[in-house]
N, C-alpha and C positions, 0 to 999 in steps of 0.2 A: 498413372499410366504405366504399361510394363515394360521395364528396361529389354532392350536389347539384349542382354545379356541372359536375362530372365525370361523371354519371349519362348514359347512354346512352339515350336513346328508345326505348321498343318497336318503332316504325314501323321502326330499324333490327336490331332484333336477332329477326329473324324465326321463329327457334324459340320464344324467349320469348312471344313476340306470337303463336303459335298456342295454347302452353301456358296461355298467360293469357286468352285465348277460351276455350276449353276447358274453364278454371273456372267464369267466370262463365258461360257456357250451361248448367254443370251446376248451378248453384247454384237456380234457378227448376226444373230438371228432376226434382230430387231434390225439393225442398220439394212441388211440386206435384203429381208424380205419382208416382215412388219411394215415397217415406213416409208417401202417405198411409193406405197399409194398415194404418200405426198409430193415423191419427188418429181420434175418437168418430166416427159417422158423421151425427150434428149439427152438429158443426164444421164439415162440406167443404162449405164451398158447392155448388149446382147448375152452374154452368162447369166447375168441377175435376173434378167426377163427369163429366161430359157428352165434359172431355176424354180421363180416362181409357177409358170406353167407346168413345172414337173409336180409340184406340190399340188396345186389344182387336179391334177391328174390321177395323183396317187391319193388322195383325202376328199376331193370333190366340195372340202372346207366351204360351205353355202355363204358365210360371214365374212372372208377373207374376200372371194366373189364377187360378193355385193358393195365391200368397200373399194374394191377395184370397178365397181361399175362395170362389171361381166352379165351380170342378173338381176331381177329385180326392176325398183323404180330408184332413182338417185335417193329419197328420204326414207327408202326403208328400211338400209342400213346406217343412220345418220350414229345410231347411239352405238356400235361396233368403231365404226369412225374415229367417234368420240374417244371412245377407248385405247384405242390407237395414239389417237393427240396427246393420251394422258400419257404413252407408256414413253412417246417422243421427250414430255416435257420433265417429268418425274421418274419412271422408270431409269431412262436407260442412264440420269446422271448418276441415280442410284447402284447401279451395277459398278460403276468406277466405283463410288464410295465406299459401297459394300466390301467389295474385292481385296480395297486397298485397305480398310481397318481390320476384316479378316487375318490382312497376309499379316499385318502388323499384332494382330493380336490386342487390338484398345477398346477397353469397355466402351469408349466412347463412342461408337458403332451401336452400341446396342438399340439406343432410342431410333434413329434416321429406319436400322435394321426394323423394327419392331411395327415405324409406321410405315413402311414397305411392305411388310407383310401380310398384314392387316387390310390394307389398301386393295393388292392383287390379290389376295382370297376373297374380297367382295368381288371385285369387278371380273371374279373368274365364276362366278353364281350364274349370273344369265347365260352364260358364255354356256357352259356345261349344262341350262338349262336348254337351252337350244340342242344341243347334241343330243340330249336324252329325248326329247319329243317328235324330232322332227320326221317325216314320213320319209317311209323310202320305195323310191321305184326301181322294180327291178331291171326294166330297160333302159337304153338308153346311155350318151356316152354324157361326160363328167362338163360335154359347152352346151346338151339341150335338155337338161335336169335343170327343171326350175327351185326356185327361190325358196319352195315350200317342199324339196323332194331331193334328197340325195340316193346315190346307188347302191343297191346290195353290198354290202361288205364295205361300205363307207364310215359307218359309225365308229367301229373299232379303231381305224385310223386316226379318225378327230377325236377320238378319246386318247389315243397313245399322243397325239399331237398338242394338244392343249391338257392334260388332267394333270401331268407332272407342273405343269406352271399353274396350277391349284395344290396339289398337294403339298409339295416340297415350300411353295411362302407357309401352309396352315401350319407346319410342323415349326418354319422357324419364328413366326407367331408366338405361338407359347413356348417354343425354347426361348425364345429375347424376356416374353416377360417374364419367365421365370429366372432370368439370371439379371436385370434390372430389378425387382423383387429382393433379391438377395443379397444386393447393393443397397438397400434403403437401411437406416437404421435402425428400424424395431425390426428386422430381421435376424440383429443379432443377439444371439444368446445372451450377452451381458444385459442386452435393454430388456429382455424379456425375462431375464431373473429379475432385473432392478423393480421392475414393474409388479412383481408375484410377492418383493417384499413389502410394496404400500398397500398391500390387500392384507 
């Protein structure tokens, strides 16, 4: 583990310092607006509603929509939903976790890190697979655009909206395994000379 003393600043380890952004933005983004499809619709305050329907407005998001039961059939969007439950149960403990071995600086982050990442770069596949196909009509406002049909100049948005929460786990994917990797011990130089002598 690295000492306090010997602990690295984020301000210097500038992957870290995006990845630990990253959390914490998600961590308000997920409580707020992600999850609350689940919560009684007594509980959400009038801001949190007010913000979600500005986001519908501004993205026209067909899949967020659908998990709010705006459009569609209640089973159309079940597997979006689902996604949802995942990011409730595993996601967002992971954003604490993440944040907090970041700010600390402990390898021991790196596996939890590696299967978070791994995890939300699959289940952002269909997600962006949606976005890339789906039709678009040119009329029409963002409450009678059906399920199969977003508005002119929609796509751009759900791309800016969702493709950072694909790209940004793909990069730290392979940056975890490659630094998990480098912690194992035939990584090191000395086992890989030792090895070059029994040959």
């Amino acid at each position: 583990m690295v000492s306090i003393a010997n602990r690295v600043p984020l301000s210097k380890r500038p992957l870290d310092f995006i990845y630990f952004l990253f959390f914490l933005v998600h961590i308000p983004a997920a409580l707020c607006v992600d999850l609350q499809v689940f919560y009684p619709e007594r509980w959400v305050p009038s801001p949190l509603k007010a913000l979600v329907a500005f986001y519908f407005q501004l993205s026209g998001d067909p899949m967020m929509r659908g998990a709010f039961n705006l459009i569609g059939h209640s089973s159309e969007f079940t597997w979006f939903k689902s996604l949802l439950g995942l990011e409730a149960v595993f996601s967002l403990p992971m954003f604490f976790i993440g944040a907090y071995g970041l700010y600390k600086n402990t390898p021991r982050v790196y596996l939890p890190l590696l299967i978070y990442a791994v995890a939300t770069t699959t289940t952002l596949v269909p997600v962006l697979g949606v976005v890339s196909t789906i039709g678009v009509q040119p009329g029409g406002t963002v409450w009678n655009v059906g399920s199969n049909f977003i508005k002119e100049g929609h796509r751009a948005q759900l791309f800016l909206a969702h493709g950072p929460f694909a790209v940004i786990p793909f990069i730290m994917s392979v940056d975890m395994a490659y630094r998990l990797s480098a912690l194992l011990p035939w990584s090191h130089d000395d086992s890989v000379n030792s090895l070059k002598k029994t040959k």
